[in-house]
N, C-alpha and C positions, 0 to 999 in steps of 0.2 A: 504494500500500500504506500503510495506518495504521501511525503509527509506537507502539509498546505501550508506550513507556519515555519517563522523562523526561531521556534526556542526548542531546548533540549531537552525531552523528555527521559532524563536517565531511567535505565533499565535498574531492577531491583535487586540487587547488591546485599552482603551481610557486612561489610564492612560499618557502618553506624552502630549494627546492635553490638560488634566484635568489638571495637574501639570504646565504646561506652560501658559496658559491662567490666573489659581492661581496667578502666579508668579507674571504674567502682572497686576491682580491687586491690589497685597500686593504695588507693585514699584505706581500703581497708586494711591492708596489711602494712601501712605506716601508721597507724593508730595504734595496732596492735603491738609495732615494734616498739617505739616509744614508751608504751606502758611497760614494756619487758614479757610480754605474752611470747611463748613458745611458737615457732613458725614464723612469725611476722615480715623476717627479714626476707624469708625465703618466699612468700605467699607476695612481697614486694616487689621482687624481682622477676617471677612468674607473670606477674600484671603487666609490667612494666614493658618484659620484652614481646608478650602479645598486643602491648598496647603499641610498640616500634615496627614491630613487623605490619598489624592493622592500616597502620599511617603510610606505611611507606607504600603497600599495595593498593590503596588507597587513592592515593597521589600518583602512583604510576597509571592508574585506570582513567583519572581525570588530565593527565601529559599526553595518551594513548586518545583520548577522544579530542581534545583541543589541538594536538600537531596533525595526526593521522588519520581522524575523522574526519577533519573538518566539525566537528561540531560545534567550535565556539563561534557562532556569529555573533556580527557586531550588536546585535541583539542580546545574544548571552554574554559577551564582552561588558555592556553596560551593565548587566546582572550583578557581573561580577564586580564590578570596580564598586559598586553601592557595597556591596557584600565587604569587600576589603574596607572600605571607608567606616562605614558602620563596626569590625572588627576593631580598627586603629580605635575610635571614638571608646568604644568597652574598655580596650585596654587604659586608654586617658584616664578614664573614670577612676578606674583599678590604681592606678597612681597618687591620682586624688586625694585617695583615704589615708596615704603614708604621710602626703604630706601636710594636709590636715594636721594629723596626728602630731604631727613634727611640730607645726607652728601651735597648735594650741598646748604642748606641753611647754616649747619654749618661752610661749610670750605670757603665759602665767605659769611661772616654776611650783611646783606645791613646796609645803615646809618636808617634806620627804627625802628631797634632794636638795635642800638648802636653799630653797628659795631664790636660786639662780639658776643661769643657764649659760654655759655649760654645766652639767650639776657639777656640786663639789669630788673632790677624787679623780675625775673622768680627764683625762690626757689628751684632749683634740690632736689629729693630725694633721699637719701643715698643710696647708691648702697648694704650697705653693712647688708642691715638690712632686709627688708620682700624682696625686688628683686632677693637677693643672697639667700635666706632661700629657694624660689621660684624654683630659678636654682637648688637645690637640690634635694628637691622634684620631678622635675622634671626629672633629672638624675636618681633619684633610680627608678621612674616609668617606665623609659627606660631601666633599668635591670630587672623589675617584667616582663615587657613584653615578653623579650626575655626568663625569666623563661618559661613562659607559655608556648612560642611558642615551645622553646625546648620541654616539657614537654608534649602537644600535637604530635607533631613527633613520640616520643616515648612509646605514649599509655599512658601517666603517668595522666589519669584525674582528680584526687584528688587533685595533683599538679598543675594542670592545672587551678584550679577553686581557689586554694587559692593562683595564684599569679596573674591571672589575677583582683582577688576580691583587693588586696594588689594594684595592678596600678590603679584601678575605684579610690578604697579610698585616693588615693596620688594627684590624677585629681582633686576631687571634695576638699580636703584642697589646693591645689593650687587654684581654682576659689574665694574659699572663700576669701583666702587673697589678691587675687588681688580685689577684691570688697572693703575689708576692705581698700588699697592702694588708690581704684577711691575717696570713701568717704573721706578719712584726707588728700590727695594731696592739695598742697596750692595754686595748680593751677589750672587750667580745657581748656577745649579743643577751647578754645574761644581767649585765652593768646598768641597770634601769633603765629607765624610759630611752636615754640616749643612746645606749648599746642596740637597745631592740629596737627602736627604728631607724637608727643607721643601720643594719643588717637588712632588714628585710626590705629598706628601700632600695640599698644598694645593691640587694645579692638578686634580688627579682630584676634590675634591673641589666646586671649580671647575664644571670639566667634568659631575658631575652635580647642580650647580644648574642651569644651562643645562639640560639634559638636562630637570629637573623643571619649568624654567619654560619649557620646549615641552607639556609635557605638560597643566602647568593651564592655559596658552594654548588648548589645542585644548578641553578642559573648558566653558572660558569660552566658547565660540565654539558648544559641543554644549549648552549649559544658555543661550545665547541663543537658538536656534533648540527649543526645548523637547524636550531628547534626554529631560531627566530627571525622573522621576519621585521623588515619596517616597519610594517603597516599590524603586523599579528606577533604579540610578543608581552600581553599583558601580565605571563608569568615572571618576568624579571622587573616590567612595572610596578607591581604588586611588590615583590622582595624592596623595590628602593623607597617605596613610599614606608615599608614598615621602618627599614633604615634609618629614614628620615626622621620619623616616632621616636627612636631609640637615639638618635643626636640631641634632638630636644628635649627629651625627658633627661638627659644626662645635663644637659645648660643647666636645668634648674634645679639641680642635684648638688652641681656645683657650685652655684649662686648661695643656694639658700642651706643647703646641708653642711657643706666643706667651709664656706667663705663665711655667709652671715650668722650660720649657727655657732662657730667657734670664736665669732665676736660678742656677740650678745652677752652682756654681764650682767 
């Protein structure tokens, strides 16, 4: 039968109910680990890698119908960029709450922690040393990308592969150093208010640089084998726009977590 329309009616797949179920029980068996319950780590890691296997077949079957199909028209193309946009926006949200958190413990300290901020005891680290080198880093990664994407536009593939290859390599020396950061910090995520939401702002945000630099990993790897097109190449679109997410969410990480929070007295 001809199909009269131009959207894509994907076929019906186990991957949602396989990836979610995963999901349910990476969250269950780090609960369990946590409290010291028997199995947990293992019942953790069992989720985990059916939940990497789920993703990645997953993602192969939507690359398989958008190069090979043809199924992504420019129809489903705008589907998606709403899809991606709406995604970024969640994530913003999800940041939101950190830094909330951040500023209303800063800007009224309780008597708990001395009625200052940075609390008392707490050893801020120099804003000016691996956090600022970081913001750098990250910065020129946010220009290799927009290399790329230019460069992609305009057919320029050579181009393409050695600026996108220049932002993986600026990602992966940014993770390192923030790892090097977790290990010498003189504090840790346990040190009240200030420990636990430095950590979990920065280690989520962490957590999705990795995350982005799998993503233009796979990019690089689908624009060497010629997935992308000028005109058709919204999967590396998609990657620079998260990119892009994860530059600004680190400005004001460092504005307000590194720089203004280790002023405030």
């Amino acid at each position: 039968m001809t199909q009269k329309h131009p959207f894509h009616l994907v076929d019906p797949r186990p991957w949602p109910l396989v990836s979610s179920t995963s999901a349910l029980i990476v969250t269950r068996g780090a609960v369990s680990y946590f409290h010291g319950f028997n199995l947990g780590g293992s019942l953790t890691l069992v989720g985990f890698i059916f939940l990497v296997l789920s993703m990645f077949i997953w993602w192969r079957d939507v690359i398989r119908e958008g190069t090979f199909e043809g199924q992504h028209t420019s129809i489903v193309q705008l589907g998606l960029r709403f899809g991606i946009m709406l995604f970024i926006v969640s994530e913003v949200m999800f940041f939101f709450a950190f830094f909330w958190a951040f500023f209303w413990a800063a800007l009224s300290p309780t008597p708990g922690i001395g009625s200052v901020w940075p609390p008392i005891a707490i050893e801020v680290l120099s804003v000016w040393e691996i956090p600022f080198l970081n913001t750098v880093l990250l910065l020129f990664s946010g220009v290799t990308v927009t290399w790329c994407h230019h460069s992609v536009i305009i057919g320029n593939r050579l181009q393409g592969l050695i600026s996108l290859f220049f932002t993986i390599a600026l990602a992966l020396v940014f993770t390192r150093l923030q790892c090097f950061e977790y290990f010498t910090a003189p504090f840790n995520i346990s040190d009240c208010i200030y420990g636990s939401v430095f950590y979990m702002a920065t280690g989520f945000h962490g957590f999705h640089v990795i995350v982005g630099t799998l993503f233009l990993g796979v990019c690089w790897v689908r624009l060497f084998f010629y997935h992308f097109t000028t005109q058709h190449h919204f999967g590396f679109e998609s990657a620079a726009w998260y990119w892009h997410f994860v530059d600004v969410v680190w400005l004001f990480l460092f504005v307000s977590v590194y720089w203004w929070g280790g002023l405030v007295g």
